[in-house]
C-alpha atoms as one frame of an Amber mdcrd trajectory, in Angstrom:
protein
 -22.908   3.369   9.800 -19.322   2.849  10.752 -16.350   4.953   9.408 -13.158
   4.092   8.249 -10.661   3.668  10.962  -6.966   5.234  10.524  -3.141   2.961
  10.775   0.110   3.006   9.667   1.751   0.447   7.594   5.364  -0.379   9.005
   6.740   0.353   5.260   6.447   3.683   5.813   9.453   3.697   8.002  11.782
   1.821   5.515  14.420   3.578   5.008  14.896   4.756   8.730  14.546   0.898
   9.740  17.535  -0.339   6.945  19.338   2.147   8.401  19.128   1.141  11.777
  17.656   5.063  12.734  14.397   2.786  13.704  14.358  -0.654  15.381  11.322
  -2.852  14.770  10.531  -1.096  18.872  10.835   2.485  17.188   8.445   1.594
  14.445   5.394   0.691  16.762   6.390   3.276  19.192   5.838   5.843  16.597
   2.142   4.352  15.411   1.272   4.775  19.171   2.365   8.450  18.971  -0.162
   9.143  16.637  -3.029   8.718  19.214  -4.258   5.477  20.728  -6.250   2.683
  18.930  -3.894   3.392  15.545  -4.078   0.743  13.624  -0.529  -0.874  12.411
   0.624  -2.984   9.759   3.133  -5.227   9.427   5.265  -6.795   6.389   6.068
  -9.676   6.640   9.692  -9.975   5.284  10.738  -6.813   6.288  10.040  -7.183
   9.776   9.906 -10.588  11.147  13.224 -12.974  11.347  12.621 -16.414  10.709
   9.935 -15.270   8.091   7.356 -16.608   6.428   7.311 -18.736  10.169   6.599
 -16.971  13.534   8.801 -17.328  16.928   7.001 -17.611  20.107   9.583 -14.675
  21.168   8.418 -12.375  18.122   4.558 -13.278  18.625   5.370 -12.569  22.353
   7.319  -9.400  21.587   4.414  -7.831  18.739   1.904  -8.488  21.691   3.629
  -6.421  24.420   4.450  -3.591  21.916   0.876  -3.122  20.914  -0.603  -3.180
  24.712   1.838  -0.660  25.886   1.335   1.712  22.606  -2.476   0.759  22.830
  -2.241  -0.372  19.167  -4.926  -2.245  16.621  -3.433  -5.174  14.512  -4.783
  -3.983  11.205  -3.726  -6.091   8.340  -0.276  -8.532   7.891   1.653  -7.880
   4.981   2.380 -11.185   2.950   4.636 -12.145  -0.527   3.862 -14.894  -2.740
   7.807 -14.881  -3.488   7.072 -17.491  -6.073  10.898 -16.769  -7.953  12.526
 -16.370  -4.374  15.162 -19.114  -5.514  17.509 -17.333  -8.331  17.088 -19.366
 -11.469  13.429 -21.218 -10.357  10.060 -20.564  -9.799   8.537 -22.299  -6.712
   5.771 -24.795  -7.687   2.290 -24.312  -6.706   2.296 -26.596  -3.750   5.405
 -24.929  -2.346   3.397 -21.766  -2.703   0.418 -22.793  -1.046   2.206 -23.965
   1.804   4.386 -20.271   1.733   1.226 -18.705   1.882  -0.458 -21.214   4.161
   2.437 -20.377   6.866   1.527 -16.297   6.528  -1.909 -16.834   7.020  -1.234
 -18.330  10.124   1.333 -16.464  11.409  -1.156 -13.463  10.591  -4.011 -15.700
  12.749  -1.726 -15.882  15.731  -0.526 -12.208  15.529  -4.142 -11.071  15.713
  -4.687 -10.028  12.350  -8.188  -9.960  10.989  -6.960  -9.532   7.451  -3.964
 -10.026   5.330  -2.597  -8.099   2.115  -1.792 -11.172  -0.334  -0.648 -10.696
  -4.168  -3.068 -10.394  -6.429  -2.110 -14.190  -8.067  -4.270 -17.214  -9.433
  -2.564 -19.357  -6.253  -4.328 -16.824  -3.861  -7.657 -16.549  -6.297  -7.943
 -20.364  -6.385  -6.482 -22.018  -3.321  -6.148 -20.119  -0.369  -9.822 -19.358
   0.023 -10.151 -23.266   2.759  -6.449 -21.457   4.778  -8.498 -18.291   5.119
 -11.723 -19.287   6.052  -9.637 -22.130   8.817  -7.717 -19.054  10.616 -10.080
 -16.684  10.191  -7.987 -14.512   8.617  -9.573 -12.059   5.239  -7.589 -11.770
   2.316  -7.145  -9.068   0.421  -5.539  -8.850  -2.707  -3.561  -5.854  -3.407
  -4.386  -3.439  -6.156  -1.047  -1.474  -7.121  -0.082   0.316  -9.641   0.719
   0.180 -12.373  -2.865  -2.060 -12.142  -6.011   0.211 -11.613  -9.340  -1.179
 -10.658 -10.786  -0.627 -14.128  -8.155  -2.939 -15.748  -8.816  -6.278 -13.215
 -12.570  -6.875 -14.622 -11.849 -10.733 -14.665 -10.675 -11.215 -11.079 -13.202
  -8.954 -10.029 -15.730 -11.193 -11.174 -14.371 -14.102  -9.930 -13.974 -12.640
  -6.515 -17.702 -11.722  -6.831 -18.539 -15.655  -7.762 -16.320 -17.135  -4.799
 -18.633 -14.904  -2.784 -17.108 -15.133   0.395 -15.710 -12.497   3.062 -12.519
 -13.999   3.493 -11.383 -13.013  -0.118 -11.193  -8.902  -1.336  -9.611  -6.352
  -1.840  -6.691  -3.684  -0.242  -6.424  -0.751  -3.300  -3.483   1.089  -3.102
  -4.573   4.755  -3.039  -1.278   5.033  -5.354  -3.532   3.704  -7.997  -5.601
   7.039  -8.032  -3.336  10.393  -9.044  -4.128  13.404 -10.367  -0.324  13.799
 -11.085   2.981  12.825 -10.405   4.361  13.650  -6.780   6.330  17.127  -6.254
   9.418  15.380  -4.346   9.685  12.587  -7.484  10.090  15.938  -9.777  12.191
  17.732  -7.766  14.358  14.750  -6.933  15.173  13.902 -10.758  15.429  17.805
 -11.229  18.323  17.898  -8.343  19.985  14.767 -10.075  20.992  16.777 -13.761
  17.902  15.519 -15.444  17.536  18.782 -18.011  13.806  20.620 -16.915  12.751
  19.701 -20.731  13.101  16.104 -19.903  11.482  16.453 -16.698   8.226  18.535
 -17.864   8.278  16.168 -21.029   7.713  12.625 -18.484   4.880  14.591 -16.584
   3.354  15.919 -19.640   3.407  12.725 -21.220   1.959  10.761 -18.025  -1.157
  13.392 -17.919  -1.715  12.231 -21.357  -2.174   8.957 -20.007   1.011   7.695
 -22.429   2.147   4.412 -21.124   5.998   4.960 -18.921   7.455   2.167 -21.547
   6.478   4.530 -24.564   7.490   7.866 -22.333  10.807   5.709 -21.563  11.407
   5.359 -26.186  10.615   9.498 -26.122  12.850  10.375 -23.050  16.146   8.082
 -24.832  15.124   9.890 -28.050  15.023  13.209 -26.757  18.671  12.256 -25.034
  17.502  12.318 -21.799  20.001   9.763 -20.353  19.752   6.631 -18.131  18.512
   9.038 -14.835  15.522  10.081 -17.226  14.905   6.898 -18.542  14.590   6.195
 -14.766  11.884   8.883 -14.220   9.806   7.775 -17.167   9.628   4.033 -16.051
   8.977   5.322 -12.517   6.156   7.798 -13.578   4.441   4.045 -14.510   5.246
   2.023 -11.381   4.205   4.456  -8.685   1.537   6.673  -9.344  -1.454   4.815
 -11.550  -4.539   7.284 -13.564  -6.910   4.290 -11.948 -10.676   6.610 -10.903
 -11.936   6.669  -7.520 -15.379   6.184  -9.028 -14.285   2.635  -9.633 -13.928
   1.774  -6.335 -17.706   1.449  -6.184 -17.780  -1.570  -8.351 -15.260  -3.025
  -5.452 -16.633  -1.641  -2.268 -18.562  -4.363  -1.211 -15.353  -6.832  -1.459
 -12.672  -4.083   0.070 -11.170  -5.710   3.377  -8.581  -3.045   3.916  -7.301
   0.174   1.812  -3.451   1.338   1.545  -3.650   5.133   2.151  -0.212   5.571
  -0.208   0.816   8.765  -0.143   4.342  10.626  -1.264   4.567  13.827   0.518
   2.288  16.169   1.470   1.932  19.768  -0.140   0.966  23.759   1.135  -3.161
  22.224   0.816  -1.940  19.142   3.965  -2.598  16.574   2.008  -0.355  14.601
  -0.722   0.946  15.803  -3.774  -0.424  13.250  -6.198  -2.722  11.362  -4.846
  -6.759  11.595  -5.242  -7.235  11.755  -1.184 -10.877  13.934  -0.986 -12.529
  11.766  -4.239 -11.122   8.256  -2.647 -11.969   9.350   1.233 -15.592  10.428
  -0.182 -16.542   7.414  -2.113 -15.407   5.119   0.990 -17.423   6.562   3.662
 -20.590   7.397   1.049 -20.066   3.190   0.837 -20.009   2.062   4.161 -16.198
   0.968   4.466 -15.668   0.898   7.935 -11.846  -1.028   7.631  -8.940   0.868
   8.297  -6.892   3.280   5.879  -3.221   2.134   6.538  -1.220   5.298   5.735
   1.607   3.968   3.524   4.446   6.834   3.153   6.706   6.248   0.019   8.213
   9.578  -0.621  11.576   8.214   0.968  11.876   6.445  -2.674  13.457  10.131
  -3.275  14.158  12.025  -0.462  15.460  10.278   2.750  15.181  13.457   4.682
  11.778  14.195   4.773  10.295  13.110   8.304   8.243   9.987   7.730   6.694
  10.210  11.130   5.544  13.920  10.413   4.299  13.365   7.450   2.103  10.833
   8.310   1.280  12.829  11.350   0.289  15.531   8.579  -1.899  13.117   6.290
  -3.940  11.687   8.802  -5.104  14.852   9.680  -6.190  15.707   6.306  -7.940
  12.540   6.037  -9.507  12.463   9.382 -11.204  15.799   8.663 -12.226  14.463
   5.606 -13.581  11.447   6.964 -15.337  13.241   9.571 -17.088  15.725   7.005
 -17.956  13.255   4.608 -19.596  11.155   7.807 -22.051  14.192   8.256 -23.025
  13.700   4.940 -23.562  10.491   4.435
């Protein structure tokens, strides 16, 4: 039985590429210094000009970068973008082709697999583009969606019965809490302690961030908490690893999100040893693209380290829960 293989999404590095600390170079440099045969991600927007269509000059440039940093083209990152045009929505058919145009970009990149929106125009039309290129779709799960609350597409992902249409959860979707540096960043911004502890207390009651939003303005917690209450919603979901097993046969990659990692080596928030367990126990043998996001609050934290940091914690992991299995 195979084991899950480890990567890097390019996100990670998003705020030193925007501010030009990272070139598009720097990004896949730094994958490589993890070790060879990382696997790396790309997005789509974020990192190819001209997107959602593909230069001969980038395809030649991606090629080069990930021979010389010995590199494993793990999954391409695509957007739906359906209400790209201020004002409009795009019509199905200009959708289709939007997506159409990823899928092969992905194909000629050497992706095996792309992340696609979890949308009826993926669930219902993509499935001929897919199978054409060769390419495996898989819909993201993200919060503030959990596994548990998607019973409908599930089953009609289980009906199309096909390989080239999953799954990529978001490990995001799977906290025991709240991250530290979220806290501690609204703390350092004037949000009162009260407010703070009230937003976490509230989330581990499993109170929606909408609801926690009405208590935090009643309490006079101001705009910045209001802030931390709708954010306690969009980042870090209460979704159970156990539910992954309902999934596992239709998982075609897995975001390893994580926020920053704590004294233990692994992340503050996130459900790592439960999620890394149930994985291996099930035979996913795709890779875990690490997907930092603590930069959403503090810009100095070293994204490179700290995925350094996490893929240690999950390697072990991965490794002991191999002996197991």
């Amino acid at each position: 039985m195979g084991l899950p293989k480890l990567g890097v999404t390019l996100y990670s590095f998003n705020a030193d590429y925007y501010t030009y600390r990272y070139s598009f170079d720097d990004c896949m440099a730094a994958v490589g210094s993890l070790g060879p045969g990382q696997g790396v991600e790309v997005v789509g927007p974020q990192m190819i000009r001209g997107f959602p269509d593909l230069s001969p000059e980038f395809e030649a440039r991606f090629n080069r970068l990930v021979e010389r940093h010995d590199l494993r083209p793990s999954a391409y990152g695509a957007y739906v973008d359906g209400s790209r045009l201020k004002g409009q929505y795009a019509p199905r058919d200009e959708q289709i082709d939007y997506l159409a145009r990823q899928i092969r970009a992905a194909a000629r990149l050497g992706f095996k697999v792309i992340r696609m929106p979890l949308s009826n125009v993926v669930l219902e039309d993509m499935l001929p583009y897919a199978e054409r290129y060769d390419v495996k779709m898989g819909m993201e799960i993200h919060a503030p969606m959990t596994v548990e609350t998607l019973e409908p597409v599930i089953e009609q992902v289980k009906r199309a019965d096909s390989p080239y249409l999953g799954f990529t959860p978001d490990c995001g979707t799977m906290c025991h809490s709240p991250a530290t540096v979220y806290a501690r960043r609204f703390r350092e911004q004037g949000v009162p302690d009260k407010i703070v502890d009230h937003v976490l207390a509230r989330w581990q009651d499993r109170v929606s961030s909408r609801v926690i939003a009405e208590e935090v303005a009643e309490l006079g917690g101001g705009k910045l908490g209001e802030v931390m209450a709708i954010e306690s919603g969009i980042y870090f979901g209460h979704g159970e690893p156990e539910a992954l097993k309902e999934i596992l046969p239709h998982i075609v990659h897995v975001h390893g999100k994580f926020f920053g990692i704590d004294d233990s080596g692994t992340d503050s928030a996130v459900r790592f040893p439960e999620i890394i367990s149930i994985l291996v126990a099930g035979g996913y043998d795709g890779f875990i693209s690490c997907e930092y996001e603590g930069h959403h609050w503090d810009r100095d934290l070293d994204a490179l380290e700290q995925i350094r940091t996490v893929q240690r914690f999950i390697s072990g992991r991965v490794e002991a829960a191999g002996k197991q299995a």
